[in-house]
C-alpha positions in Angstrom: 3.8 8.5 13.8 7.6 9.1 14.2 9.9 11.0 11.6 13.7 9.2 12.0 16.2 11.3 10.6 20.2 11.4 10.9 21.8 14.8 11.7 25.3 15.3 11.4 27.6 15.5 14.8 28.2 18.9 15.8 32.0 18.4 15.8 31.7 17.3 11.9 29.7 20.5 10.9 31.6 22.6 8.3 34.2 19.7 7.1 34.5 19.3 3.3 31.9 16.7 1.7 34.5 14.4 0.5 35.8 14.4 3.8 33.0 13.0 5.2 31.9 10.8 2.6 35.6 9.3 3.7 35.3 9.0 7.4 32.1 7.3 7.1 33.7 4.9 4.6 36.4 4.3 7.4 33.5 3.8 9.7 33.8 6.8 12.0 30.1 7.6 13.2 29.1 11.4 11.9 26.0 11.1 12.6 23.4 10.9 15.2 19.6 9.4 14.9 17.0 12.1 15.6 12.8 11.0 16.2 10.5 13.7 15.6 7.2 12.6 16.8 4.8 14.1 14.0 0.9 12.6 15.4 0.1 11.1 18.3 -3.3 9.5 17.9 -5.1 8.7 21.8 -8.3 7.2 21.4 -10.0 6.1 24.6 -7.8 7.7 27.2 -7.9 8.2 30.8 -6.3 11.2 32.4 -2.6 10.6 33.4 1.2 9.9 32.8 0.7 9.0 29.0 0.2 12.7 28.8 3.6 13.6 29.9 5.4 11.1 26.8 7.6 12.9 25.1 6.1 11.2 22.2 2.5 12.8 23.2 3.8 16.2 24.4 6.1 17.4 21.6 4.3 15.5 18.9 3.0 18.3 15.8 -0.8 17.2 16.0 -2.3 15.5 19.0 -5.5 13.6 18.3 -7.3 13.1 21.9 -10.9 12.4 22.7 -12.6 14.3 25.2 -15.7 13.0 25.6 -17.3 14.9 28.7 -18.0 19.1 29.1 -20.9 18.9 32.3 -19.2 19.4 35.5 -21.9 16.5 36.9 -20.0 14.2 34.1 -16.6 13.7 35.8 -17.7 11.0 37.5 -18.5 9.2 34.5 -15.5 10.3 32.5 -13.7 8.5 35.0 -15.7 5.6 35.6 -15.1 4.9 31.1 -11.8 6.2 31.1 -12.4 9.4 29.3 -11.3 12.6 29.3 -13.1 15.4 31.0 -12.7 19.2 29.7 -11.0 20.1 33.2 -8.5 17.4 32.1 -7.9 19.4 28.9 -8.0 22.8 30.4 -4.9 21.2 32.4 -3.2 19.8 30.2 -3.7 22.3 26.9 -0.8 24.9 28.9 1.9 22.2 28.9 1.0 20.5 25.2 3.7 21.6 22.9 1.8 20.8 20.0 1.2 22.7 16.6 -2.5 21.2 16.6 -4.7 19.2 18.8 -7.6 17.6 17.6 -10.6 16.7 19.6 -12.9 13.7 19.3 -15.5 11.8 20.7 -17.7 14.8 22.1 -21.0 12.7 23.6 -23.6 13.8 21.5 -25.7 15.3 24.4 -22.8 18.3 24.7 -22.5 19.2 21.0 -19.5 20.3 19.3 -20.2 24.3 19.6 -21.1 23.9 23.4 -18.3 21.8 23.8 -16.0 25.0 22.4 -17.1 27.1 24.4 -17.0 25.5 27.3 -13.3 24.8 27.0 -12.7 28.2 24.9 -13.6 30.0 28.3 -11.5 27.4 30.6 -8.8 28.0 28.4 -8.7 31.5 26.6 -8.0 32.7 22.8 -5.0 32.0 23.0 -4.7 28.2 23.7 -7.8 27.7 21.7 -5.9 29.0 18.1 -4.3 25.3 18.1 -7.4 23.4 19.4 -9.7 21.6 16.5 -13.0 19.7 16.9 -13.5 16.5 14.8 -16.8 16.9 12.7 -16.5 20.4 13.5 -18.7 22.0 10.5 -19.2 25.2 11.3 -18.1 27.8 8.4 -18.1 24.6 5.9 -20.2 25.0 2.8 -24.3 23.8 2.9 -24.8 20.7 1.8 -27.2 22.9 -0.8 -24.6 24.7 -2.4 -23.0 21.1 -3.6 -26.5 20.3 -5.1 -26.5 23.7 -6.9 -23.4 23.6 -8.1 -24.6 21.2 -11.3 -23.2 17.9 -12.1 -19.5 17.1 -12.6 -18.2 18.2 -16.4 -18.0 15.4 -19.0 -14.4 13.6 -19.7 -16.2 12.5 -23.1 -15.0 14.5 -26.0 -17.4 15.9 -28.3 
């Protein structure tokens, strides 16, 4: 998902509004075209250049899968063209991203295993902009939604 935006030329910047609105009429070009990738969604994804796009790299939220955390699993991450979490360790340092967001942990791993497995590859730091998909932990119990009561009436009485 790419934001396209026009920016004005530097050599335009601080000219009168009128002004402007004139050249442009005239059809002088005062403005340039800008893409700011905003999510770059990688499902599937093997380790390799589609990690150095621009469009990936700079993008405000990455959404990558990264399916394996054994070390005995690399094979296999390979062989299904997945990622591996000593892909993600390398790669995490060079990401420019706001947020990356992790899915398709294999079951057998678990989402808070998966953490911190890749929290002590990686360190606090790196890990403040990593999310896990269907990661639940600190979210309410189902329970309190039951307790809570039924939703209030729209009927007026």
């Amino acid at each position: 998902l790419i934001s396209v935006r026009e920016k004005l030329k530097a050599e335009y910047i601080g000219r009168p509004g009128p002004e402007l609105a004139q050249m442009r009429k005239s059809g002088v070009e005062i403005q340039y075209r800008v893409e700011v990738p905003l999510v770059a969604f990688l499902g599937d994804t093997s380790f390799g250049p589609v990690f150095e796009q621009p469009d990936v790299v700079d993008a405000e939220i990455l959404i990558t899968e990264c399916t394996f955390f054994d070390r005995e699993h690399k094979s296999k991450a390979k062989a299904g063209r997945h990622l591996h979490v000593d892909h993600l360790a390398q790669l995490l340092p060079r990401l420019k991203n706001r947020h990356v967001v992790i899915t398709h942990v294999t079951r057998r791993t678990g989402i808070r295993r998966a953490k911190r497995v890749l929290q002590k590859m990686v360190g606090d730091e790196l890990m403040k902009n990593v999310h896990f998909l269907m990661d639940f932990e600190g979210a309410r119990d189902a329970g309190e939604i039951e307790d809570a009561g039924p939703p209030p009436s729209d009927t007026a009485e």
